[in-house]
C-alpha positions in Angstrom: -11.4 -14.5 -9.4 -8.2 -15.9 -10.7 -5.1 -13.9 -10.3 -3.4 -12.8 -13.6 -1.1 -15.4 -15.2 1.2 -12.2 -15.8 0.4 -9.0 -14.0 2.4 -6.9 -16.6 -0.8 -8.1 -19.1 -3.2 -5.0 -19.3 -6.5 -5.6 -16.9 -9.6 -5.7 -19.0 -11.4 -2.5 -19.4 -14.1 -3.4 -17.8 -15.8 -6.4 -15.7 -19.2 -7.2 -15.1 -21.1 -6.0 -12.0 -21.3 -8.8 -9.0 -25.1 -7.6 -7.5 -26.3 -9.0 -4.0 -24.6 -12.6 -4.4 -25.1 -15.2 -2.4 -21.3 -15.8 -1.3 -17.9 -14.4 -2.5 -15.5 -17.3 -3.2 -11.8 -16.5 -2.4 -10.6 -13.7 -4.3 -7.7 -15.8 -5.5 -7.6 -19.4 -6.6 -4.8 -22.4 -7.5 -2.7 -21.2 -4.8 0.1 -23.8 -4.6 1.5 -22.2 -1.2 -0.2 -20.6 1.5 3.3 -18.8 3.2 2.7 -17.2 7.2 4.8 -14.7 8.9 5.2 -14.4 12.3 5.4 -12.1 15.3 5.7 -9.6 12.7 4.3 -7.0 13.8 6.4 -5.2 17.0 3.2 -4.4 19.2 1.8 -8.0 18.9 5.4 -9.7 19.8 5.3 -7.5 23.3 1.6 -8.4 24.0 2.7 -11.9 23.9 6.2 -11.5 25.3 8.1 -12.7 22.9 11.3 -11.4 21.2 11.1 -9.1 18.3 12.6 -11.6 15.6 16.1 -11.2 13.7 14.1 -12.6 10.3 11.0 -13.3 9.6 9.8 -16.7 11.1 8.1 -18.3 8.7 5.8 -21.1 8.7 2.7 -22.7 6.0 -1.0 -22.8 6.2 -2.6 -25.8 4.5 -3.9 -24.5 1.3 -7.3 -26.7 2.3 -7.9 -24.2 5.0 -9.0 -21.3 1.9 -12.1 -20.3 2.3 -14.4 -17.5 1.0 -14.5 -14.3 3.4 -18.0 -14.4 4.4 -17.7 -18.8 5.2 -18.2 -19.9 8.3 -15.4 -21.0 10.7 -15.6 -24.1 11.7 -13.4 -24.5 15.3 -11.6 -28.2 15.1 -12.6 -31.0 17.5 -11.0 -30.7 20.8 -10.2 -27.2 20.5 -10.0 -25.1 23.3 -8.2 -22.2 22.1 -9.4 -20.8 18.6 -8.3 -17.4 18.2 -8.4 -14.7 15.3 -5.7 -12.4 13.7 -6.7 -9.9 10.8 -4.0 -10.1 8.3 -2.6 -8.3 5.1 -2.4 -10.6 2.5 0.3 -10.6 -0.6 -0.6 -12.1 -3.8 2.3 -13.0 -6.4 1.7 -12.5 -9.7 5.1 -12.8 -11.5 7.2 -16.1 -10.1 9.6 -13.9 -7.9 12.8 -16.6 -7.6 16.5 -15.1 -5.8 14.5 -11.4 -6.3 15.9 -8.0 -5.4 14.3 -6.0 -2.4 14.7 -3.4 -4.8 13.0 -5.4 -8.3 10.8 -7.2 -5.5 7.5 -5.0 -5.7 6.9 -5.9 -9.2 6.2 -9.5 -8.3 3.0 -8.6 -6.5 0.1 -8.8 -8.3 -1.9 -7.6 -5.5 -3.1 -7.7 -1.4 -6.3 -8.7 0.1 -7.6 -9.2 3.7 -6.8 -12.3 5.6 -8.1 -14.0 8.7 -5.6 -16.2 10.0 -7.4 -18.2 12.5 -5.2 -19.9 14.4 -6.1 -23.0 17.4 -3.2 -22.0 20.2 -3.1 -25.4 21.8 -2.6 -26.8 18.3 0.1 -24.4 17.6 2.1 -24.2 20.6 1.2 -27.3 22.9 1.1 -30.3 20.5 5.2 -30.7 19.6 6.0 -27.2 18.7 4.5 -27.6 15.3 3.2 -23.9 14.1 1.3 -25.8 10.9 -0.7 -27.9 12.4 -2.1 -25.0 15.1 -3.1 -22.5 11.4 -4.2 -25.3 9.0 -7.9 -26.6 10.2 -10.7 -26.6 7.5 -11.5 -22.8 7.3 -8.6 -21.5 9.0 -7.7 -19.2 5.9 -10.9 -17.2 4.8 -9.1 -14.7 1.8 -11.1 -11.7 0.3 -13.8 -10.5 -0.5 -11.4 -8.8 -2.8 -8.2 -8.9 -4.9 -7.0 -5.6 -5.2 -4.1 -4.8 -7.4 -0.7 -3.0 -6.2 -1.4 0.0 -8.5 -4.6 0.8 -6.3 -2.9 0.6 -3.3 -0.1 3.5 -2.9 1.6 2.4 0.3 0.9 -1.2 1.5 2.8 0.0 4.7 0.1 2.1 6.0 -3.1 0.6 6.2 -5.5 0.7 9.0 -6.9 -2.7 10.1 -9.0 -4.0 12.5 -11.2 -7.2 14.0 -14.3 -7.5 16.0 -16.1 -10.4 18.0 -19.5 -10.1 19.0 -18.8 -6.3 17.8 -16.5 -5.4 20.4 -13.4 -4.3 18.8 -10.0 -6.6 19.8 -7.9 -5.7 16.9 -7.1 -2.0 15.6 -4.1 -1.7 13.9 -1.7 -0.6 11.3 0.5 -2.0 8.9 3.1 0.7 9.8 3.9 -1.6 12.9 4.7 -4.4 11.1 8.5 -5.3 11.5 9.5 -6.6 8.1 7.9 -5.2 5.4 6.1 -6.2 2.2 8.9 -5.7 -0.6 11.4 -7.2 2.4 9.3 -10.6 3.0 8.8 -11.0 -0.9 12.8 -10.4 -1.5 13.5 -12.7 2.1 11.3 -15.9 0.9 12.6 -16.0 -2.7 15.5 -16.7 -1.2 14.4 -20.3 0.2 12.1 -21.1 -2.3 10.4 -19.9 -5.4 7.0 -17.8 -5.5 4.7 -18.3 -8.3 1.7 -16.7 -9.7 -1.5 -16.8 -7.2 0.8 -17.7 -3.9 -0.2 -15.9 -1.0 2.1 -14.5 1.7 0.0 -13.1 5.1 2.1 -10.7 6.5 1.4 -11.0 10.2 -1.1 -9.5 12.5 -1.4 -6.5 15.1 -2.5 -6.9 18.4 -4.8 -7.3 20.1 -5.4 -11.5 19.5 -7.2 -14.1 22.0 -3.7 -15.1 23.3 -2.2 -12.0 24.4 -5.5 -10.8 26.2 -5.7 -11.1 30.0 -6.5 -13.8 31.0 -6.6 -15.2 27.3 -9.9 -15.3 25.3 -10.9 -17.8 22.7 -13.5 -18.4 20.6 -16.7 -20.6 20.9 -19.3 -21.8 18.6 -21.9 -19.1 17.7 -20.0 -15.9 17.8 -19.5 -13.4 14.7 -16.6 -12.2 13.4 -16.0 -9.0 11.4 -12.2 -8.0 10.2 -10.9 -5.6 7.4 -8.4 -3.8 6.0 -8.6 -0.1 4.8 -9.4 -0.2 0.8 -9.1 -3.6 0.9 -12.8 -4.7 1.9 -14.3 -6.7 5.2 -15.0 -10.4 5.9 -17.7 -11.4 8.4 -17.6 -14.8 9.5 -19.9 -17.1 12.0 -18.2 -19.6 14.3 -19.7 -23.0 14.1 -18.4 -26.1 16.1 -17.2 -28.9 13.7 -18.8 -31.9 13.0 
């Protein structure tokens, strides 16, 4: 599913009915920039000891790592420390460029779910470089489903959670989250312009590989489940890479 070219255009009135398919794509495609926000969620920055930031830190995902929600995961070569993060996911539909906090909400076309699997070692031990540590082949599985702003009356409170091996490690709200949706929107037009089908993922609770004691990681075989109330569930197998 492609996001609108102009989300003031009126949806069609109706769409045909996806039954039993074999795999959902991403809900979203010709994403030009794939933007991350960190620590932004005040619970996760204390479960990891860091401080709550000033602004948002911001960093990009390789737009190679979208996959569809139900893919596999495939953990990198040498990895040691492949962890998970269940994420709310902003879609822009108009370019949003110097925007208002206030004009900032009618940029978004939509939100979807977002796992933003992350390899720690990558992230944090290989020169400081947070791109490198989020941007693997199937490091960005999006979906199963676009859902548009008007069906979602508060963004800001949204239950979400994560499982491995169907033990819950993730349940959480997007009420913690320190900067919010309209706010990171407004705060990245400001360094660079957002256009139609970019994503923005906002962040994740806790509850993560990293901030567990000791820390936890993935390894090949395991299942992954992760969703976001209203917005749908992704369920995704771990495989080691090739």
């Amino acid at each position: 599913m492609q996001v609108l070219q102009n989300c003031r255009l009126s949806p069609p009135k109706s769409l045909p009915l996806v039954a039993n398919p074999e795999r959902y794509g991403p809900c979203v495609a010709g994403t030009g920039k794939f933007i991350c926000v960190g620590l932004n969620y005040a619970d996760h920055a204390a479960e990891t000891n860091a401080e709550i930031p000033e602004e948002p830190i911001l960093f990009m995902k390789a737009t190679s790592a979208i996959t569809g929600p139900n893919d596999n995961v495939i953990i990198p070569r040498k990895s040691v420390k492949t962890d998970w993060e269940v994420e709310l996911g902003v879609v822009i539909g108009d370019e949003a460029r110097y925007v208002s906090r206030e004009d900032a909400i009618n940029h978004i076309a939509g939100y979807c779910v977002i796992n933003d699997v992350s390899e720690r070692e990558f992230q944090a031990e290989r020169g400081g470089q947070w791109t490198k540590g989020k941007s693997a082949d199937s490091f960005g599985p999006i979906g199963p489903w676009l859902v548009t702003r008007d069906d979602v009356a508060d963004p800001q409170d949204l239950k979400m959670w994560l499982s491995v091996d169907d033990v819950v490690r993730q349940n959480g709200s997007t009420r913690t989250m320190i900067f919010d949706v309209v706010f990171l929107v407004h705060y990245i037009s400001q360094f660079m312009s957002l256009q139609s089908g970019d994503i923005i993922s906002t962040g994740t609770p806790p509850g993560v590989g990293l901030g567990m004691k000791p820390p936890t990681y993935l390894k090949a075989g395991q299942t992954i489940r992760l969703g976001i109330e209203r917005l749908g569930m992704q369920t995704q197998l771990t495989v080691g890479a090739a």
